[in-house]
C-alpha positions, -999 to 999 in steps of 0.1 A, spaced: 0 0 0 13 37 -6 16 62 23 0 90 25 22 113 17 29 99 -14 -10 94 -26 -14 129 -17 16 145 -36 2 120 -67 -35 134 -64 -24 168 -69 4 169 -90 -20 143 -113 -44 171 -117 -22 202 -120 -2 188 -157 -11 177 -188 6 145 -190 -5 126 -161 10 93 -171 43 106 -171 41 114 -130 71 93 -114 75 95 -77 103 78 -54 101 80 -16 129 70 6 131 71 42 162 78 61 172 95 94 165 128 81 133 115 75 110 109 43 118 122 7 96 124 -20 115 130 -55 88 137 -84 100 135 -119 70 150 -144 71 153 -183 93 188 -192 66 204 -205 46 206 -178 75 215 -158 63 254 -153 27 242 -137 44 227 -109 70 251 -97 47 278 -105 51 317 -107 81 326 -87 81 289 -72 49 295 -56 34 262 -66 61 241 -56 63 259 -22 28 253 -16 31 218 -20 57 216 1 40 233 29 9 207 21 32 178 27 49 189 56 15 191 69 2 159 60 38 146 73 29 160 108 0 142 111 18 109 110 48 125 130 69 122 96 95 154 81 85 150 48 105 166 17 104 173 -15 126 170 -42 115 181 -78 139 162 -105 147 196 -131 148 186 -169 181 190 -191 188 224 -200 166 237 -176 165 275 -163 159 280 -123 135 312 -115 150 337 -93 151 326 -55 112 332 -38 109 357 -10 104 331 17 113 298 25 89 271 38 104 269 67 92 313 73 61 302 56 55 272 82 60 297 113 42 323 94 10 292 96 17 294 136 11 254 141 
């Protein structure tokens, strides 16, 4: 059976791109705890970090949360294409954006 963090992270990245199908996801579990690395089709690379990262930041926050509820740091790790271009750095990290949430 999956875990929840990794059904979760499927259901919405599923429904944000265009080529569902091609939604890979690994989860490993160390000491540092769990990490989820998602590997989507190139093209619909730019729905899932978002303006200024702001999709990808939001999912973050979203798993961290889920990874609370079963007392799990949960991370992720988005796989970049070949010859791909990084936006310029968002204005918080999650971490800021977690305290901002006050939980």
């Amino acid at each position: 059976m999956q875990d929840r963090d990794t059904q979760f992270l499927e259901y919405v990245v599923k429904a944000l791109v265009d080529a569902p199908n091609d939604v890979k996801i690994n989860r490993t579990v160390d000491e540092m705890g769990v990490l989820l690395t998602l590997a989507v089709n190139p093209a619909d690379m730019g729905k899932i970090i978002g303006r200024m990262g702001n999709t990808a930041k939001a999912i973050r926050t979203l798993l961290r949360v889920v990874g609370m509820k079963n007392n799990a740091r949960v991370n992720l790790k988005i796989n970049e294409p070949e010859g791909s271009v990084r936006p310029e750095k968002a204005s918080k990290t999650v971490d800021e954006a977690m305290a901002d949430l006050k939980l």
